[in-house]
N, CA, C and O atoms as CSV, one atom per row, in Angstrom:
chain,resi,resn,atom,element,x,y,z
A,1,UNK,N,N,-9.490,83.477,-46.469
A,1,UNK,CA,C,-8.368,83.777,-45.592
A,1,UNK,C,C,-8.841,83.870,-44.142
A,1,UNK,O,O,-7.988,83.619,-43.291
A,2,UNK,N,N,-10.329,84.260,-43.642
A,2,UNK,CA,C,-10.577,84.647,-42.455
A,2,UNK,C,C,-10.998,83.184,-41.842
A,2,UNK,O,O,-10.968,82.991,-40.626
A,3,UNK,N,N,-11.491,81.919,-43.007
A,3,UNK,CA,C,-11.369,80.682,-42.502
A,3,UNK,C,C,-10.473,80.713,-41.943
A,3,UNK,O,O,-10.444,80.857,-40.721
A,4,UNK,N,N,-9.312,80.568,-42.797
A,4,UNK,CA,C,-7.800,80.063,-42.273
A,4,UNK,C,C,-7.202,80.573,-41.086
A,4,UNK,O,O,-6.515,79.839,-40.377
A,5,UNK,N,N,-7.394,81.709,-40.824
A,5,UNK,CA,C,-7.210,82.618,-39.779
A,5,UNK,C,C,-7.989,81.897,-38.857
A,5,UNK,O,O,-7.327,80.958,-38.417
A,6,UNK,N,N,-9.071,81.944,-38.405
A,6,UNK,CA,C,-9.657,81.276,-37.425
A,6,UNK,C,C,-9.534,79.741,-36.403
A,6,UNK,O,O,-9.706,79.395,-35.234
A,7,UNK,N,N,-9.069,79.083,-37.895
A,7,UNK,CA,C,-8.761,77.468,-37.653
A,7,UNK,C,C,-7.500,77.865,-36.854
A,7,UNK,O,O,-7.363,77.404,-35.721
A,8,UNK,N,N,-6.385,78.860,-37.483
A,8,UNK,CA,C,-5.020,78.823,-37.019
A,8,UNK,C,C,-5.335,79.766,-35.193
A,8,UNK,O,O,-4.595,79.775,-34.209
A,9,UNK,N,N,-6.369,80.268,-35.347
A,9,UNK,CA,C,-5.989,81.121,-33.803
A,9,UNK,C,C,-6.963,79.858,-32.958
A,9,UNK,O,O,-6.952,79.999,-31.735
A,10,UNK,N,N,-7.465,79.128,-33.279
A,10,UNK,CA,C,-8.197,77.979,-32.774
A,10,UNK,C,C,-7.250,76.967,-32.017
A,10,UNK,O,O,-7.359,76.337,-30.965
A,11,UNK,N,N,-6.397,77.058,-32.866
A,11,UNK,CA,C,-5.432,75.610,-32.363
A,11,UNK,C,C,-4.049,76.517,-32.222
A,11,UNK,O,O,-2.973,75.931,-32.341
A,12,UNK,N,N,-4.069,77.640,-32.023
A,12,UNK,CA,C,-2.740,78.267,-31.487
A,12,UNK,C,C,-3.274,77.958,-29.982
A,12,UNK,O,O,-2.745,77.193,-29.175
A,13,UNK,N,N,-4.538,78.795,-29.785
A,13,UNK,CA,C,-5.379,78.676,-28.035
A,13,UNK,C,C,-5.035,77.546,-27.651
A,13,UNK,O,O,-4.327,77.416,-26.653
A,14,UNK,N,N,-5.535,76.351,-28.477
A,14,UNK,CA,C,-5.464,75.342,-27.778
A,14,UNK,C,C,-3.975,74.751,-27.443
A,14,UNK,O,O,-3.815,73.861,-26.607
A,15,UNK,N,N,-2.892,75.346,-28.191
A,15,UNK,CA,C,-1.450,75.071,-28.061
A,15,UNK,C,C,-1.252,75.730,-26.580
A,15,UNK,O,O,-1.002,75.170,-25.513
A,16,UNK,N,N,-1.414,76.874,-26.829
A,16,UNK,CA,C,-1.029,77.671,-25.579
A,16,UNK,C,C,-1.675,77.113,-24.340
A,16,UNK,O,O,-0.819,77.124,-23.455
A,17,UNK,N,N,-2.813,76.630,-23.893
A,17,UNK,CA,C,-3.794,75.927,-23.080
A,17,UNK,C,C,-2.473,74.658,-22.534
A,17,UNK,O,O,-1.795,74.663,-21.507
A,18,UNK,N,N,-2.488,73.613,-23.751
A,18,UNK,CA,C,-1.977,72.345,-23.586
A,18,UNK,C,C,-0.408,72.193,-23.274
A,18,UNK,O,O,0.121,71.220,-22.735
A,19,UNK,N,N,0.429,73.742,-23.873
A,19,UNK,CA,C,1.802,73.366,-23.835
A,19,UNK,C,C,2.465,74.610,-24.803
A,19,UNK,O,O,2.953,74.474,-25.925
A,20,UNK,N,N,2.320,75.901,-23.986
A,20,UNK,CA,C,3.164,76.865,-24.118
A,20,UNK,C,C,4.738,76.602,-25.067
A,20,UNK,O,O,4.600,77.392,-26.000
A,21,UNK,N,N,5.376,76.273,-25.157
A,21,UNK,CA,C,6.399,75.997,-26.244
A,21,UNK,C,C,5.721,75.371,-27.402
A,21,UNK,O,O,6.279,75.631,-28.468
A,22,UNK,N,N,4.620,74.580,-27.492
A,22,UNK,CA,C,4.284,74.676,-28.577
A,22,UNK,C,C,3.862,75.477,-29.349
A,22,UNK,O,O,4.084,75.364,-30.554
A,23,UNK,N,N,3.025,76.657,-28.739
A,23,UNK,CA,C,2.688,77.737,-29.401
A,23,UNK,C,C,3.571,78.045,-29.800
A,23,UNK,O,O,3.235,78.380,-30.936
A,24,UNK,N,N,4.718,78.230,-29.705
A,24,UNK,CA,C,6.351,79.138,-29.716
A,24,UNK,C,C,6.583,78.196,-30.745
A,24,UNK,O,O,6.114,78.662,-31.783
A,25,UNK,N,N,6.928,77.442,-30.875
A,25,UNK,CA,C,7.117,76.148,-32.068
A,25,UNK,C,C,6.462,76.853,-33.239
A,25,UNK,O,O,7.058,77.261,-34.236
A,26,UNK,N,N,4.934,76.964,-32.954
A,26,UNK,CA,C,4.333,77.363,-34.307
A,26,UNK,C,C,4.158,78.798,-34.500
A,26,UNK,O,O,3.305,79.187,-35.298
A,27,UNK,N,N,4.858,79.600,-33.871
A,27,UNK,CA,C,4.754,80.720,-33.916
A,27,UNK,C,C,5.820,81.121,-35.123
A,27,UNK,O,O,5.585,81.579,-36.241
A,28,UNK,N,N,6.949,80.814,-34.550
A,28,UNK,CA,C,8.181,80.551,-35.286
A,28,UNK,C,C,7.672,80.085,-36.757
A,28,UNK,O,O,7.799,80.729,-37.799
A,29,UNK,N,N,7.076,78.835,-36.595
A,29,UNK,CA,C,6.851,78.367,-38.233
A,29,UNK,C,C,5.980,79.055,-38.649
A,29,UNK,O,O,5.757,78.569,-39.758
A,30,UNK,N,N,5.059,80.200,-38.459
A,30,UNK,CA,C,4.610,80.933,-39.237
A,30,UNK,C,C,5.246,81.716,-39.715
A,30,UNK,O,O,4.995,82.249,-40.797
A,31,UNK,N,N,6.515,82.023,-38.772
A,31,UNK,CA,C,7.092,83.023,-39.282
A,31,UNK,C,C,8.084,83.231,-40.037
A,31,UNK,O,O,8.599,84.300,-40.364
A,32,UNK,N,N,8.394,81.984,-40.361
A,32,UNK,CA,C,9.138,81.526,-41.726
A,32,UNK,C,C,8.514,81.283,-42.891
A,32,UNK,O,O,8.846,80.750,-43.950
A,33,UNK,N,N,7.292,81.917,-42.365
A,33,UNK,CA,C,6.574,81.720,-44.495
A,33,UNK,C,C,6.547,83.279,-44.464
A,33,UNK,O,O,6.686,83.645,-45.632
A,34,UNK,N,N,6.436,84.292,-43.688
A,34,UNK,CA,C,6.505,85.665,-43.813
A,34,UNK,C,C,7.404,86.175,-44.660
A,34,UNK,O,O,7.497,87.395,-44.800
């Protein structure tokens, strides 16, 4: 799980870096498996 965790805060950074609504995009879709 702490893989998975890592990969996902890896490429959230890099969302947020490249294009702020995307983070928000996948923020959201995480938060529909909650």
């Amino acid at each position: 799980m702490s893989a998975i965790s890592k990969i996902e805060n890896q490429y959230l950074h890099a969302a947020n870096i490249n294009n702020p609504k995307s983070r928000e995009a996948i923020a959201s879709k995480w938060e529909s498996y909650l």
